[in-house]
N, C-alpha and C positions, 0 to 999 in steps of 0.2 A: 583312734587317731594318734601318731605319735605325739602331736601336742599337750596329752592326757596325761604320758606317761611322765611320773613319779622324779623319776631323773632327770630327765630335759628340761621338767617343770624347774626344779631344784636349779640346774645349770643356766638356765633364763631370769635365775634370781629369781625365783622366786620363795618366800618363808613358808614352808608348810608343818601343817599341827603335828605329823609325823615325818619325822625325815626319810625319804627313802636308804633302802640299805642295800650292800653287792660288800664282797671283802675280798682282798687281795692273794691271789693264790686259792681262791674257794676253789678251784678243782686241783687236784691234788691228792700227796698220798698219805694226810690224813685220814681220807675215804675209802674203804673196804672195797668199794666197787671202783676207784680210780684206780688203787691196785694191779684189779683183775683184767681192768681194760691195757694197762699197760704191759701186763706180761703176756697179753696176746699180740701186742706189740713186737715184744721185744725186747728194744730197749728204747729209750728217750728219745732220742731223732728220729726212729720212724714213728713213733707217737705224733711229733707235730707235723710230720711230713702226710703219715694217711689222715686224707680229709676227716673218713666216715669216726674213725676212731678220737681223732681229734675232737671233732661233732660231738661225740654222744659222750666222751668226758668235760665236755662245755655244758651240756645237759646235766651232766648227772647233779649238780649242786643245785641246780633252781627244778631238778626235781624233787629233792631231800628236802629246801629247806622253802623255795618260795622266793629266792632275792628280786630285785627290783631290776637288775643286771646280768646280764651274763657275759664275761670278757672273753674273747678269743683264747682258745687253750693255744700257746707257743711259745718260744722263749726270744729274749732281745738279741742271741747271737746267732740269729738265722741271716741276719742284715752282713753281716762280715764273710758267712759261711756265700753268700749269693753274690758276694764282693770277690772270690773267689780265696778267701780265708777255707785255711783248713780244719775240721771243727770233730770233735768227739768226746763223748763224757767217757769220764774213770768213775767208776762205779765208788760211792760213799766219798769223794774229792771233788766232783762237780766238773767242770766244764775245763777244755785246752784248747789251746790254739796255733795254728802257727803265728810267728809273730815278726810286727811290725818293729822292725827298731833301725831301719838305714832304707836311705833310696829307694835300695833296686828289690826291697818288701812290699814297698809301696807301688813303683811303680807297673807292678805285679798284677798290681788291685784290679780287677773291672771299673768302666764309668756307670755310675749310678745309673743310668737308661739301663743298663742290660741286668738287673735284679732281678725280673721278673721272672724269667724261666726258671733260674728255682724255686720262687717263691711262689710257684702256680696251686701246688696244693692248698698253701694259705689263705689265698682266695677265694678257692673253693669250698675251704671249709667255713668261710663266713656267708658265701651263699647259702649253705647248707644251711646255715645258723638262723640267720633271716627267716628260711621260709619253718622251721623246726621250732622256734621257742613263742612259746604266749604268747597274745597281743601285748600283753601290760609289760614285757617285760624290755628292757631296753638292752641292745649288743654295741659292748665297745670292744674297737681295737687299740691295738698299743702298739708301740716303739720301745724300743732303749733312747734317750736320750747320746747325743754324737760322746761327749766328756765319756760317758760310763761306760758305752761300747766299745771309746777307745782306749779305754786301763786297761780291758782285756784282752783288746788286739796287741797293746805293746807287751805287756806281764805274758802272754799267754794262760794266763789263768786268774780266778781271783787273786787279789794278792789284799793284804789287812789294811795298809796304808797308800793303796796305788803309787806306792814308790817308783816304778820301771816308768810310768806315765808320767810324772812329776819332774825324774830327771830327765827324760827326753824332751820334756817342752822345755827345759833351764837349757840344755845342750845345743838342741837341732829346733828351735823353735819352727823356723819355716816348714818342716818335715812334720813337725806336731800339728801345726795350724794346716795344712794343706789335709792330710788323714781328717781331721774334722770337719774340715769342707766336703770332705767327700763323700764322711757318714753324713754329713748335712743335709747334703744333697738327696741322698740314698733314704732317708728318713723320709724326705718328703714324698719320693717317688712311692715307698711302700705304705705310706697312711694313705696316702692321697688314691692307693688301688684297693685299699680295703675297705673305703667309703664307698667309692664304685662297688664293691661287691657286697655292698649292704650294712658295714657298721655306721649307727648312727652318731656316736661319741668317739672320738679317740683319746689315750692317753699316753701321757711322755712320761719313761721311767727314769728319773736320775739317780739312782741310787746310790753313786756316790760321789753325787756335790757338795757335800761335807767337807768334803779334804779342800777342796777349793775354794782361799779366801781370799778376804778385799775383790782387788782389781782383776783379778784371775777367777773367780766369781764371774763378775759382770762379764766380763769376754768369752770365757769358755761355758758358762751356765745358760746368765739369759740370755749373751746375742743369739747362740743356737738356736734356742727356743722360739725365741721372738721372732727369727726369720721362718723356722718353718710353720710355727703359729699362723704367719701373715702369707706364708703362701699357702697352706691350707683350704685356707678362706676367702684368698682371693678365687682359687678353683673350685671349692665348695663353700659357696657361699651360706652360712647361718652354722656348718657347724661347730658344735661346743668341743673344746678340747679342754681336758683335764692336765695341769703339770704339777707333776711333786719330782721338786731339786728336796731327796732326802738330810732330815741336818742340815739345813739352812741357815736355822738360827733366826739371826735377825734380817737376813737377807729373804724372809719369806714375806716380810713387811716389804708393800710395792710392789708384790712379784705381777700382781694380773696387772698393773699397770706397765709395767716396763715390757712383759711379753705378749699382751692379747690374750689370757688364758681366763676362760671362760670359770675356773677354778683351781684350788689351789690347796692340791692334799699335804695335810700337815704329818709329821713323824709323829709318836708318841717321847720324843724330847723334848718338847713345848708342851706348856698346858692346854688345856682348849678353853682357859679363862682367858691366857693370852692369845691367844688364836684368837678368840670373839671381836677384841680388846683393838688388836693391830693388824689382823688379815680378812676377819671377814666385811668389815665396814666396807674394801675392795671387792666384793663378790661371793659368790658361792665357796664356802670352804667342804673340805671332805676328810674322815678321820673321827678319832685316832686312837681308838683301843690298842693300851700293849696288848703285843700278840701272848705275851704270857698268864695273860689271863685266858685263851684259848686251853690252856697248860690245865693251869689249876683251877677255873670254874669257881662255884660257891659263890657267898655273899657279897665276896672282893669284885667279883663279875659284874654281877645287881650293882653294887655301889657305883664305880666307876661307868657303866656303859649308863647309869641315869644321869650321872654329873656332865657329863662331856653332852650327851641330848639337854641336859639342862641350861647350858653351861653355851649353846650355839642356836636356843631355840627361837630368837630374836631377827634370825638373818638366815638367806639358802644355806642347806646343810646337809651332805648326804653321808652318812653313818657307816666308817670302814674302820677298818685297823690303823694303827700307825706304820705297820710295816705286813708283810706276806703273813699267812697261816703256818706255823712249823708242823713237820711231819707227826710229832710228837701231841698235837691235840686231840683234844674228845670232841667229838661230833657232837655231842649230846651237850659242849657250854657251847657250841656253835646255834643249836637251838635257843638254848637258853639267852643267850644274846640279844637272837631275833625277837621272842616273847618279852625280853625284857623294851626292848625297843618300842616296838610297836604296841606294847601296854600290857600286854595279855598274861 
């Protein structure tokens, strides 16, 4: 019964003697066989776009290691791309886009209702997911978060300090807030069809609500959140959704208060003494191994991945990184992680 499962239990608040574990980015091309499946691909976009290949790179990680989880393999700028953004990776540069930065960029966009036909594969591949992974194993979907999806619809590309986002909400504010409402919007439509198509968790990526502080925080972080939190749940009612505003800071204190979020994954910027301390007394926390120990393994591994289970084992707690897996890891402190987690 999904009631059983490890995660939900965890996201229901509840403390268990082992924390369930899933880590960000577990599929990926740290993996030998994520690799392979990708250059049968192609390249990146048709990776997320073919369901079956998508499918069996969601597989390959809780076949290797056993997680508690398996998250939809796809990325947060499929949402802009179905907006009717223009989208393609530059090999070893990541992601571009065409960009928003006046009007008639905007008013360009699709309305969130018409998402869906691109985003038919995505669906399908969480059906796929559903009926393909383990009983015990729990499928969450995700989002980008509106703030993060929008640095990269205005920059057209990562940028280090979302500067082009930054000035455009000082300049053109109604044009900045209106583009948010729209990923707003759009966010909801696309979580709220991938619970229909079978995930049972969803989660909202911020990655980078760090740059956004005080007041511009609370407007452009939580209100987002919190709106599509509440309608989520108003249309699926019970379920749990995960948020990490990355780099938060102190603004992760109150966050399941202020937006509904069933949990609340912390960076590995914060300790997870403080994390115990001021975020999880509010709910289920999740986190937050640096991913650099992914890197370097050994004893610093063991130490760190017992103190953080030590350090959260008082209150729900489900056992992830502070941020994604890098390309650059060993599979084998990926194991070692797991073992040291769950005792063995």
């Amino acid at each position: 019964m999904a009631a059983q499962k490890t995660i939900l239990r965890a996201l229901a608040g509840e403390t268990l003697e082992t924390p369930p574990i899933w880590m960000m980015r577990q599929a990926g091309r740290y993996l030998p066989e994520y690799r392979a499946t990708r250059a049968e691909a192609g390249d990146f976009l048709s990776l997320c776009y073919n369901s079956d290949l998508a499918t069996e790179v969601t597989l390959q990680p809780i076949r290797r290691y056993g997680f508690d989880a398996a998250i939809l393999f796809a990325d947060i700028l499929l949402v802009p791309q179905a907006l009717g953004a223009d989208l393609w990776f530059v090999t070893g540069e990541g992601p571009r886009l065409s960009t928003i930065t006046g009007q008639a960029g905007f008013d360009a966009l699709k309305p969130a209702s018409e998402i869906h036909e691109t985003l038919t594969p995505i669906y399908q591949t969480v059906r796929n997911l559903s009926q393909a992974l383990p009983a015990e194993t729990t499928l969450i979907g995700f989002a980008g978060a509106p703030w993060t999806v929008a640095t990269y619809m205005i920059a057209g590309r990562g940028t280090p300090d979302q500067g082009p986002a930054h000035a455009l909400k000082a300049e053109n504010k109604a044009l900045f807030e209106a583009l948010l409402e729209r990923l707003t919007d759009a966010t909801v439509e696309y979580l709220s069809a991938q619970i229909e198509a079978g995930a049972e968790c969803v989660k909202l990526f911020d990655s980078w609500a760090g740059s956004l502080k005080g007041e511009d925080f609370d407007k452009y972080a939580t209100a987002p959140a919190k709106r599509i939190i509440s309608e989520l749940k108003a249309r699926h009612p019970g379920i749990p959704v995960i948020a990490f505003p990355r780099e938060a800071g102190d603004k992760y204190i109150g966050f399941h208060e202020k937006t509904g979020a069933d949990c609340v994954a912390l960076d590995d910027s914060v300790t997870p003494e403080w994390g115990a301390e001021h975020v999880q007394p509010s709910g289920c926390v999740q986190g937050n191994l640096a991913s650099k120990h992914m890197v370097s393994g050994g004893e610093a591994l063991v130490r760190e991945t017992r103190r953080i289970v030590d350090a959260f084992r008082n209150g729900p707690h489900i056992f992830n990184l502070g941020h994604g897996i890098t390309p650059d890891a060993d599979p084998d402190n990926v194991q070692l992680m797991i073992d040291t987690v769950r005792g063995g």
